[in-house]
N, C-alpha and C positions, 0 to 999 in steps of 0.2 A: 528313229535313226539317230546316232550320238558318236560322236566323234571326241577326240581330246580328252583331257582330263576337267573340261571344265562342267558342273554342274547342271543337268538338264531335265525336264520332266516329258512327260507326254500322253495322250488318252485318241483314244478308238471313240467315232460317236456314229451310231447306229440311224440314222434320220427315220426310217419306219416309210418313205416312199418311196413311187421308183425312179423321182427326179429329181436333181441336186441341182442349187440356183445356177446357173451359168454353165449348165449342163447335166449328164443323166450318166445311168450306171451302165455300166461295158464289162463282158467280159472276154477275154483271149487264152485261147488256148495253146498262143505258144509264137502263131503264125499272124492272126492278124483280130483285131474286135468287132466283137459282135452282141447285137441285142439278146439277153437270155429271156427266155420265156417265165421267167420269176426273178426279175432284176433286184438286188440289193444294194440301195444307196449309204454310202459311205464316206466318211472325209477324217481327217488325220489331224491332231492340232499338238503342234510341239511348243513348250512353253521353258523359261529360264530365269538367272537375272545376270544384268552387266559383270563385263568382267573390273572395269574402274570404279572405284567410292564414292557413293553419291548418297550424301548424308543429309536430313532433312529433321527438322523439328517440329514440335508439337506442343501446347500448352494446354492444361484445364486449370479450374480452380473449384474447391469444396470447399462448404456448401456453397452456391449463388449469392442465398439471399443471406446478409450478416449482421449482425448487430454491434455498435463500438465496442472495442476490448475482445472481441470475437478472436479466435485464431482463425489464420484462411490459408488450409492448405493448396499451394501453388502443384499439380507434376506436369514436369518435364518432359516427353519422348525424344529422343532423340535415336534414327533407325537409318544402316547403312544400306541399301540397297543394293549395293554391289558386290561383287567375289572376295575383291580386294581389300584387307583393312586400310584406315585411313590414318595416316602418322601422327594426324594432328586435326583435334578438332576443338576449337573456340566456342564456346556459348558465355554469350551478356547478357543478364539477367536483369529488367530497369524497373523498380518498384515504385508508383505513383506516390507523390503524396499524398499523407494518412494513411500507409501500410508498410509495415516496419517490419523490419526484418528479424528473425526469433534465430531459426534455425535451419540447418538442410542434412539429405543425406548423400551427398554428391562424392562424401571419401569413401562412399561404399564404393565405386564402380571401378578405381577413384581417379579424384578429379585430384591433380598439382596445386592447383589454386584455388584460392578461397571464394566466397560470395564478394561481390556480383561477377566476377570473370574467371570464368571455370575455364581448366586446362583439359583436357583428356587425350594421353595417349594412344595410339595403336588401337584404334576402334575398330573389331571385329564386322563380320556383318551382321545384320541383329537389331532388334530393337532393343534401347537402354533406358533403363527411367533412374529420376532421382524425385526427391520432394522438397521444396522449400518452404518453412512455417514461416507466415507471417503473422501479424496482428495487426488490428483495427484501429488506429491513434484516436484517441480522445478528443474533439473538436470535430472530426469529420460531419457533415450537416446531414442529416436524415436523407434518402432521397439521391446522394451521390450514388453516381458510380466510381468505381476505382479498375485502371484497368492498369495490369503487368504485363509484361511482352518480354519475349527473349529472341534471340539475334543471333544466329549460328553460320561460322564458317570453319572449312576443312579443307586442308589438303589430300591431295592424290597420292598414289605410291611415288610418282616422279619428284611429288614436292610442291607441286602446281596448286593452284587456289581452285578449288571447288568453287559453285554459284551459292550465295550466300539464300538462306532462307528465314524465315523470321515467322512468328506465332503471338500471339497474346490470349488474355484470359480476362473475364471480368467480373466483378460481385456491386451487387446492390447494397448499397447499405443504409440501413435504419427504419426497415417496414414492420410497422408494429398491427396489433390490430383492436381494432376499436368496438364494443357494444352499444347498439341504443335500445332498450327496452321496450316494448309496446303495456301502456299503463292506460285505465281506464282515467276518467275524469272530465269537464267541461270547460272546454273542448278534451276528447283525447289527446295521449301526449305522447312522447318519446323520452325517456330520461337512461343517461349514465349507469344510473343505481340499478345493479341487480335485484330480481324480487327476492324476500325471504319467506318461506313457510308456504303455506296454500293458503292458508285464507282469506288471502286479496285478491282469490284470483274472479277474474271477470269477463263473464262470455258476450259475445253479439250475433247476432241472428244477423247475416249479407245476404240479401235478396236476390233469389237471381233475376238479374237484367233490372233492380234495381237501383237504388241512388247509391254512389260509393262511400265508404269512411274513411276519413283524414286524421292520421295522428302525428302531431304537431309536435314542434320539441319544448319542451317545457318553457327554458328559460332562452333567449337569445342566445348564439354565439358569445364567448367575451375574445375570440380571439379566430382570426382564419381558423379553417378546416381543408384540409385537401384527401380527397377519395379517390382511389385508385382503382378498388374493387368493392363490389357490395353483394351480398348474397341475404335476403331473407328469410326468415327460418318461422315459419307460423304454424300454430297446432290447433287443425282443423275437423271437423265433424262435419258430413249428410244429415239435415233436418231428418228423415226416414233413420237415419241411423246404418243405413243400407249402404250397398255398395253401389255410390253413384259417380257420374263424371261433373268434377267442378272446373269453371273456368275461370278459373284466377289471373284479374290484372293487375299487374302492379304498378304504379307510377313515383318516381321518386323526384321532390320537390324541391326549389330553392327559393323559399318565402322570404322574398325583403320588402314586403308590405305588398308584391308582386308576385304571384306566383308564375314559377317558371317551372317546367318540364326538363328533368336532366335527362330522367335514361325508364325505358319501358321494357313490363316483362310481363308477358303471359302464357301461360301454360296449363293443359289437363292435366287432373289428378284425379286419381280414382281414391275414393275410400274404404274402409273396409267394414266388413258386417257384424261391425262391433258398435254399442252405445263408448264411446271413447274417444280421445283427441291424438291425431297423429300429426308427427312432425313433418311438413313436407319443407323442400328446401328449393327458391325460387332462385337463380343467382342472374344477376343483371350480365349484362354486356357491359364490357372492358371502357371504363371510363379515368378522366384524370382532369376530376370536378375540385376547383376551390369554392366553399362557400364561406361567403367573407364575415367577418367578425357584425354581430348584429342578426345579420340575418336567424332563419330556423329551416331545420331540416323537417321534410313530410311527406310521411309513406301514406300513398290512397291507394286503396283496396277498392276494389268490388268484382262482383260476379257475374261473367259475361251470361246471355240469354241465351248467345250461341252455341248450342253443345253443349251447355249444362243440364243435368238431369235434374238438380236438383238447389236446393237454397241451400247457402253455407254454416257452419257456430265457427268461430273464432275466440279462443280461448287466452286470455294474458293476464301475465303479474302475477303467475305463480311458480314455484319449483319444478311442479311436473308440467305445465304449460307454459316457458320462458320464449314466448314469441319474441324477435328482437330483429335488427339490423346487424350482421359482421362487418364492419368496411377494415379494410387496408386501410394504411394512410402514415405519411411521412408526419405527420402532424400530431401532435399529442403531448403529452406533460412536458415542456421546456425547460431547461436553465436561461434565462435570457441573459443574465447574468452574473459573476462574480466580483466580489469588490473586498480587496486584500486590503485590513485597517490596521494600525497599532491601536494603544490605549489609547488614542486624541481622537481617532478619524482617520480617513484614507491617506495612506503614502503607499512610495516607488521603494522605498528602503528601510530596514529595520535597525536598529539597534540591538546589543545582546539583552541591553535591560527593558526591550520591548516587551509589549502580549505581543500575538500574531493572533489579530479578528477576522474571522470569515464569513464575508457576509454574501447572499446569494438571494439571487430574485427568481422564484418559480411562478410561471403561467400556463394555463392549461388551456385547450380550445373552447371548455363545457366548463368552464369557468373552477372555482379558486376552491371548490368544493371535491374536483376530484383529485386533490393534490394530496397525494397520501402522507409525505415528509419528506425527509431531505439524509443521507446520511455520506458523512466523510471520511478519508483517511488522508494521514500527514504522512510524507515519507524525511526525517531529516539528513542535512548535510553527508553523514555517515552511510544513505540509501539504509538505512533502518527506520518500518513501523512504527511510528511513536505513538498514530492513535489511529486504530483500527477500527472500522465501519461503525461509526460510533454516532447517534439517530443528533440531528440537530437541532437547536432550539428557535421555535416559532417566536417572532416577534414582531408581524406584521400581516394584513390581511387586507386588500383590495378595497377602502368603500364602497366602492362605483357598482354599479348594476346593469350587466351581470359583474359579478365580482370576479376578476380575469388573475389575479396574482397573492402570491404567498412569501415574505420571507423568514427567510431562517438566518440564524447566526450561531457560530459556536468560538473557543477562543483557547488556546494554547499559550503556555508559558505566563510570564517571564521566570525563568529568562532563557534565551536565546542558543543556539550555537552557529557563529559565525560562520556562515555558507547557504546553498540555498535550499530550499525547503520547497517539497513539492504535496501540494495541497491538489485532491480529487473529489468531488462532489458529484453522488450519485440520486435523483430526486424520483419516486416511482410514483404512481399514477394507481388509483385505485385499482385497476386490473390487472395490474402487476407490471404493464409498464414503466422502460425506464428510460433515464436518459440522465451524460452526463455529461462534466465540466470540468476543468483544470486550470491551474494557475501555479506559479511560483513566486517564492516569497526570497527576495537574495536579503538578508541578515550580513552588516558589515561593521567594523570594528575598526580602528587604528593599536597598532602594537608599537609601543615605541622602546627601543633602546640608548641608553646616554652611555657616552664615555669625555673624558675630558685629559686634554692630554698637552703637557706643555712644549712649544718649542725648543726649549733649549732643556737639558736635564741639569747642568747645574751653572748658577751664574754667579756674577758678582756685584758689589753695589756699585751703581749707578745704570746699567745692564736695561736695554728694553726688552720685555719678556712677553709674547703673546699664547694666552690661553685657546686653545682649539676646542669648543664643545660641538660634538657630532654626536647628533640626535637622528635616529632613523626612523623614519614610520614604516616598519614592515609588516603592518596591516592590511584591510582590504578594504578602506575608506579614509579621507580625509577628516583630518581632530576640529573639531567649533574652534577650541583655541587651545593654545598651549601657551603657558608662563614658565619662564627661565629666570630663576633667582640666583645670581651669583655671589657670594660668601667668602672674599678676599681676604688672604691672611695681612695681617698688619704690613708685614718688610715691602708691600707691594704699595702703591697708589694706582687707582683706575687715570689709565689716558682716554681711552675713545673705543669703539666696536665697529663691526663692519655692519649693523642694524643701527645705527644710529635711529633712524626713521622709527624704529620699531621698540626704543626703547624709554620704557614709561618711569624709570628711576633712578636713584644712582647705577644702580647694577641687576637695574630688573627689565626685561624683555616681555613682549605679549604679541601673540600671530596669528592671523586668524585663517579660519581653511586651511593649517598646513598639510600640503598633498602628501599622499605617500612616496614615499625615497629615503635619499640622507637630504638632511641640512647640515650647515657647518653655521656656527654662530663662535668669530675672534674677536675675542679682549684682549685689547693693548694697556699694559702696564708697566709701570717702570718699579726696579728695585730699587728701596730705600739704601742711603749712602750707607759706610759704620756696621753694617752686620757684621759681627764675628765670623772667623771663618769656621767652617766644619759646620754651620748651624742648617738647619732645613723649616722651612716651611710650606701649609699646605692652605690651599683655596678649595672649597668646593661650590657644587654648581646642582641646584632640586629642580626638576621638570613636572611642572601638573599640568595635567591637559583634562577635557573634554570631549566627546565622540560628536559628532554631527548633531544629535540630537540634545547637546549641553549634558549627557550624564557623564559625571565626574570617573575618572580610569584612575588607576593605583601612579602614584605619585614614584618621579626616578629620583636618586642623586647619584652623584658620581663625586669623587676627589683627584686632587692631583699634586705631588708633591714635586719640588725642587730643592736641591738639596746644592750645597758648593761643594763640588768636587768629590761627591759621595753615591754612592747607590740609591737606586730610587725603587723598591723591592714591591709590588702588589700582591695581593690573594685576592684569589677566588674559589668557590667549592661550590660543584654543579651534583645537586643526587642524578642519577641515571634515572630515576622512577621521582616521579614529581606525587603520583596517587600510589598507594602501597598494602598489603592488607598484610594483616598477623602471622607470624612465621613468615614470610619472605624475606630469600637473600639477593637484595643489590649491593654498588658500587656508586659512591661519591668520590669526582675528581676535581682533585687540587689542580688549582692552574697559579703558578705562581709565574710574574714575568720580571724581567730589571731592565727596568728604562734607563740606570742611572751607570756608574761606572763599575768596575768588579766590585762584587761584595764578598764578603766574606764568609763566616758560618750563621745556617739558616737556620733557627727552631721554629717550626710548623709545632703546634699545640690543637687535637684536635677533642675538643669535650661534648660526647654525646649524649643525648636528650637516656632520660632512664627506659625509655621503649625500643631503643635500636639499643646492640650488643656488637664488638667490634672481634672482626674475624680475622681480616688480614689485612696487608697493605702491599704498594708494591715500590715504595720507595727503595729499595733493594736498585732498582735499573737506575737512580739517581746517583750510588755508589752512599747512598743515605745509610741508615739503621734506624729503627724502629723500636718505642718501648712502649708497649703495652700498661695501658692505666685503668682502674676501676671504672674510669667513666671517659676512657678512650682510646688516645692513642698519642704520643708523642714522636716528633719522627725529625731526628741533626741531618741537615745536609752539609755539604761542604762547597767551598765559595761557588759563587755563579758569576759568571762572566757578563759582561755589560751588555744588554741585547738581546742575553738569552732568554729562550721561554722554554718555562720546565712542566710536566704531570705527572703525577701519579696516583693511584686509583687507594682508594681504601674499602675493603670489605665490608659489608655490615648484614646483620638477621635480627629484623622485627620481632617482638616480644609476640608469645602466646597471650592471647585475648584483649586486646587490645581495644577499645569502645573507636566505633567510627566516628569520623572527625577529628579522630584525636591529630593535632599537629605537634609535629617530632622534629624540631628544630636544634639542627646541629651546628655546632661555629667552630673555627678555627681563627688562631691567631698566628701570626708571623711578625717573630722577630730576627735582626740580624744585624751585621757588623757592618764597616768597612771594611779595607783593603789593612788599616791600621790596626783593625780591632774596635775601635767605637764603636757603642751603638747608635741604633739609627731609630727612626719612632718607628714602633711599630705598627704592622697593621689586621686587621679585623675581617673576618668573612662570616656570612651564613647559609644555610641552604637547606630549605623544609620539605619535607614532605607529610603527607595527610594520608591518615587510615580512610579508606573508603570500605562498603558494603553492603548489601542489602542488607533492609529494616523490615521485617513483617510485625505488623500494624494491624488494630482491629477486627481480631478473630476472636468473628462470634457466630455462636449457634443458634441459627432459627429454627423455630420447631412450628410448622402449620397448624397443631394443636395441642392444647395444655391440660383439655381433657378427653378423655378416648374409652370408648366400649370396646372388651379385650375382643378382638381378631380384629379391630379399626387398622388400615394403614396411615401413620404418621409422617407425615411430608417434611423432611429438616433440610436447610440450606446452610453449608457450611462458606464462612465466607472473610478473607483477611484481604491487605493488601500488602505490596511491595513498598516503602516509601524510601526505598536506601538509593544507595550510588548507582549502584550498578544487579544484573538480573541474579537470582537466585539459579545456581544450576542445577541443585538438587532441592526442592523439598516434603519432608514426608509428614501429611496426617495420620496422627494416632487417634481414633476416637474406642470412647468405653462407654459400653454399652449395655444397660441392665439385663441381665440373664432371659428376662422375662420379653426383650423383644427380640425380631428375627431380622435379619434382612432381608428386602425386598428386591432395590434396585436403586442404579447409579446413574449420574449423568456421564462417568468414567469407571473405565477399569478399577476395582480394589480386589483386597484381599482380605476376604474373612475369614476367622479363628476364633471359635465361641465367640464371645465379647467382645471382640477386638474387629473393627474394619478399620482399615488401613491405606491408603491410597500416596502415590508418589508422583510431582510431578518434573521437569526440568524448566530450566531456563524461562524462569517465573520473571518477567520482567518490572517496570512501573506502573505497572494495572490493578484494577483490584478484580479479585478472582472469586467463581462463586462456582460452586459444587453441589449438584444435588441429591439426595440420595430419598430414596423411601422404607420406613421399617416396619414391620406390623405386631401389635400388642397379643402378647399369648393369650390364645380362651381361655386357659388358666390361670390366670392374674386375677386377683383378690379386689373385692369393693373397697378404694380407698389405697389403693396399694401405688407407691409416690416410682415412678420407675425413671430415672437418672441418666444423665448422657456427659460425660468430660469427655477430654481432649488436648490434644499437646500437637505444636508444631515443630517440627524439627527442620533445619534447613542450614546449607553451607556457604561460604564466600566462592569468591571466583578460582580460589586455592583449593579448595574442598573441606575448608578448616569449619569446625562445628561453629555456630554460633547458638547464643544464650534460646535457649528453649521457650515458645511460646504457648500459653495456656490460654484454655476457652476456659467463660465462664461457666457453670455447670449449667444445664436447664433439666427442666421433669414434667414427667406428665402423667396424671392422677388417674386412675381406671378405676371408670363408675361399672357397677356389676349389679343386678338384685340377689337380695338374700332373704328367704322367704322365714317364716316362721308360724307355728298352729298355737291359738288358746283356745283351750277351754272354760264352759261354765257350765255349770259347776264343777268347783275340781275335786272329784270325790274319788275316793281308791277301792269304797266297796259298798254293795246294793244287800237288801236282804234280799232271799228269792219269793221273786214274783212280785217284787217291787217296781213299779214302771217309771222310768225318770225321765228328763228333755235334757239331754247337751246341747250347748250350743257353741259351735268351732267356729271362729274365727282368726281368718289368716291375715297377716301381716307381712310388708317386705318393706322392710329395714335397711334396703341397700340405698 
């Protein structure tokens, strides 16, 4: 029965008796019911869903169990149960610490708003999913759980707040799993070390119903162990060889000079009616055993009377018979710690002109022996690779017994780039166990800039004049010290500073830790009586400083002129590109400013270095003009008014081929007038820039053998490095190759053409790179025959511009052959007949 237009289902259910709970079957024929003589029970169930929104959430997470750095995908359900969509429905998504957020697909459905608080309109009825990728942070402790939850509310059609419903999800992280070997020996033992080969292996005859065997763990604990699960795996034989019933018990021990019983397992196992050793596999009951550092782990065996048919062999220590322990366990190869050093020892801060040492301490539970190594990656300042999974250097190992710890060190730069540096250590465990560690290294510098700049722009004698020097540290540390030497022109005498405290000389200043900001450091001076008028002079003022760790930084000066009653005219010329490669076109700007009073006409004089070529300028918007000169560019402006500050840009294109490092120091000078026409002194700018580019460096060809039997395959590794600026984005090997080999195989893509393999790669960075390929010597190749390999590098700058071609040096390899040859004796060309002779042949091989 259905009514309305709203949604509804329904079903007929048949019960098969003739009585239905709370009553029985009837039928009527019109007038009134009655019992039929073959009654059919029956009942009716109509079914639907709400006609209002009622929305409800749901979380999982893949896989459970994870390991650090793991991705863990979070889904979502999110399902409306009712008719009606819902106009608005909220989900908070809250991820635990140590699981980080990657990614989601929530715009598929789509959600308004970003991760963690999703919007979603106009929600149908229906189930909805989305997924959100997380990952594992680095530090999280073996053993955590990590649990994510989401939090969902929705309105109704009217607007009204729905009941809020909420979900979570959770993963395990860091369950590795552990082997212990069953090895013969006195006592038997247990050890780490997998067997190799078969021929250690060693059987034992288990009695049934008699005395059990105990295999002991070699060496002590050097460190906890905790067991979560344990499962036995032992390869066993019927003395008959027959198919009998064994009753295997097992008991697992916690020897601290004491033995203790952790966890029991016994079980039938039938054998089968083969002379041979079959794996059976006993697994314990669910435990979460620490056995502490010291102690020894012990599995005792033996063979109940009960139900055994027969005596047991027990087989270990070899490949096909690797009897052993599986455990679980949050415990296993550690980083216990990391310790970020410079070139002295441990610090909180680097300098640019630091190393950056990484030093890390690894412990294992089964001590210092299954600590496979340690390998790092640096990520710098930039979030670029700078040294990828690169194995670390051993320089320490436990004395103690058991020997529980390992460390490694490895060490980057100097020097530096100011920011921070994120350093990862991954340490694995001979079973391929791993486990890691993180740190960051913050690298910091002081920048400083001077200007110096006089109160009054033009005086007269007797006049008290103070100099302003504002020094900035817009670095990202404070300087050990900075010295301030001030350089008074004659017409002046020093009166006094506002550092008095701080000042070590007549006109010399010294400060220690100055923070980063501005400083301001005023010299009062008075002007000498009798100066002519019209005349100018000029003071300046050098800044050296030191970084926190006393290494000396590039040294400032600054000048400052005063003039009577005259213009006081500066340059500067900034290049737009400070690093630059061959054939590029940039722009250097002139910054010219007048502290002083109108000036009059300005020549700007600009002479460039013979590696930059000048293109254009744009002194044109000054109402200037511009004359082009062999080695630059001169450019008249017309007066500048008091106050003003003026720019304009000048073009320039880098010379083809250009050697890196070259520095291309361009200057300009400024001269100009008064208001009168004088001139005024002039003054001086420069502004460099530096060829940068990759360098490939030490390409050479190894050849796995130098002499070879023709159809031998010859193993060569071809191998250069990057030492330049910056990464190669194209470079191609050419190698040539004697006719008489073939190729084999690459450790990349090439391309071969008779003699010729070829190989191209990109974005070759500061590494050194190693390529391998395999060729094999034709079975036609002559005894003695010298067969040859050259080679060329070819690779470009970050512009795609060629640079200088590098060459391998040749290598060869000599193909030994035999070469057979017959003598005879006697060598005679003709017999009378019936004459009987003896030859005698003897061969030779000459190869």
């Amino acid at each position: 029965m259905k009514s309305g237009g709203q949604p509804e289902g329904y079903s007929w259910y048949h019960s098969g008796a003739n009585v239905y709970a709370g009553g029985k079957a009837m039928v009527s024929g019109g007038s009134s019911w009655v019992d039929p003589a073959t009654p059919t029970d029956m009942y009716f169930v109509t079914y639907g869903r709400p006609l209002a929104a009622n929305v409800t959430v749901t979380m999982t997470a893949t896989p459970s169990r994870v390991l650090v750095k793991d991705l863990v995908t979070l889904t979502v359900f999110f399902n409306n149960t009712g008719d009606q969509a819902s106009p608005k429905v909220w989900l908070n998504a809250t991820l635990p610490s140590g699981l980080s957020y990657v990614s989601d697909t929530a715009g598929a459905i789509p959600s308004a708003t970003p991760f963690p608080a999703y919007t979603f309109n106009n929600v149908a009825n229906g189930a909805h999913t989305f997924t959100i990728a997380t990952r594992v942070d680095v530090g999280v402790p073996a053993g955590a759980t990590l649990t994510a939850t989401a939090a969902l509310t929705f309105t109704n059609s009217t607007g009204g707040l729905g009941p809020t419903s909420s979900d979570s999800a959770s993963v395990l992280v860091g369950l590795q799993g552990k082997e212990l070997y069953l090895v013969p020996g006195s006592p038997r033992g247990l050890t780490p070390v997998p067997p190799t080969g078969t021929t250690g292996q060693a059987t034992y005859r288990v009695n049934r119903g008699g005395s059990s065997f105990d295999f002991d763990l070699t060496a002590p604990l050097a460190r906890d162990f905790r067991a979560l699960s344990v499962i036995t795996s032992l390869y066993l034989d019927s003395n008959s060889h027959a198919v009998e019933d064994l009753g295997i018990n097992l008991t697992l021990i916690d020897d601290s000079g004491v033995l203790t019983a952790v966890a029991y397992e016994q079980l039938h196992v039938f054998t089968n009616n083969a002379n041979d050793y079959e794996k059976f596999s006993f697994p314990f009951a669910s435990l979460d055993k620490t056995f502490v550092a010291g102690h020894r782990i012990v599995l005792r065996m033996r063979v109940t009377s009960s139900g055994s048919t027969d005596d047991a062999w027990l087989a270990v220590n070899s490949t096909l018979t690797p009897s052993h322990l599986d455990f679980v366990t949050p415990t296993y190869v550690a980083l216990d710690s990391i310790e970020l050093r410079d070139g002295l020892g441990p610090t909180t801060v680097w300098s640019r002109m630091d190393a950056l040492v990484v030093r890390v301490s690894i412990s294992d539970p089964f001590g210092s022996g299954e600590i496979a190594g340690a390998w790092w990656n640096l990520t710098d300042p930039a979030d670029s690779l700078v040294v990828t999974f690169a194995p670390m250097t051993s320089i320490g190992t436990d004395p103690s017994s058991p020997s529980a710890w390992k460390q490694f060190q490895s060490l980057y730069g100097p020097q530096l780039t100011p920011g921070t540096y994120h350093v990862e250590v991954v340490a694995f465990e001979r079973n391929g166990a791993k486990s890691f560690i993180a740190a960051d290294a913050v690298v910091r510098s002081p920048a400083f800039t001077l200007q110096v700049s006089p109160t009054q722009s033009s005086v007269l004698g007797g006049d008290i004049l103070f100099y302003q020097v504002w020094y900035n540290n817009s670095g990202s540390s404070p300087a050990g010290h900075v010295w301030i030497n001030a350089t008074l022109a004659s017409e002046v005498t020093f009166v006094t500073s506002s550092a008095e405290a701080s000042r070590t000389g007549p006109t010399n200043w010294t400060y220690l830790n100055t923070s980063v900001g501005g400083h301001l450091l005023l010299i009062e001076v008075r002007v000498r009586s009798s100066i002519p008028p019209e005349t100018f002079f000029r003071s300046s003022v050098t800044l050296y400083w030191t970084d926190e760790k006393e290494y000396a930084g590039q040294p400032l000066s600054a000048t400052a002129d005063v003039t009577l009653g005259g213009p006081v005219a500066s340059i500067v010329i900034v290049p737009a590109l400070r690093t630059i490669h061959p054939r590029e076109a940039f722009v250097m700007t002139v910054n010219l400013s007048n502290s002083g009073d109108s000036a009059g006409t300005l020549w700007v004089n600009v002479t460039l270095p013979s590696g930059l070529t000048y293109v254009s300028d744009s002194s044109g918007s000054l109402s200037g003009t511009s004359t082009p000169t062999p080695s630059g560019v001169n450019v008249q402006l017309p007066g500048m008014p008091g106050g003003a500050s003026w720019s304009f840009d000048i073009g320039v294109r880098s010379a083809p081929g250009l050697p890196r490092g070259t520095q291309l120091n361009t200057t300009a000078t400024l001269a100009y007038t008064n208001a009168h026409g004088g001139m005024m002194p002039t003054g001086a700018a420069s502004g460099a820039a530096v060829v940068i580019a990759p360098l490939i460096v030490n390409a050479t060809i190894r050849l796995g053998l130098t002499i070879a039997v023709p159809g031998d395959i010859v193993p060569m590794t071809v191998e250069f490095q990057n030492v330049g600026d910056e990464a190669a984005p194209n470079v191609w090997v050419n190698l040539t190759v004697d006719p008489r080999y073939a190729f084999v195989s690459a450790s990349m893509a090439v391309t071969v053409q008779g003699g010729a393999i070829r190989f191209h790669m990109s974005g070759v960075g500061p590494v050194g790179i190693r390529v391998y390929l395999n060729v094999s010597v034709s079975p036609a190749a002559p005894d003695l025959a010298v067969l040859g390999i050259v080679g060329t590098i070819e690779y470009t700058d970050a512009l795609n511009g060629p640079l200088p071609q590098v060459q391998f040096a040749p290598v060869n390899v000599t193909a030994t052959a035999p070469r057979f040859t017959l003598g005879v004796d006697p060598a005679v060309s003709t017999l009378e007949a019936g004459t009987t002779t003896v030859l005698t042949i003897t061969p030779a091989n000459e190869g």
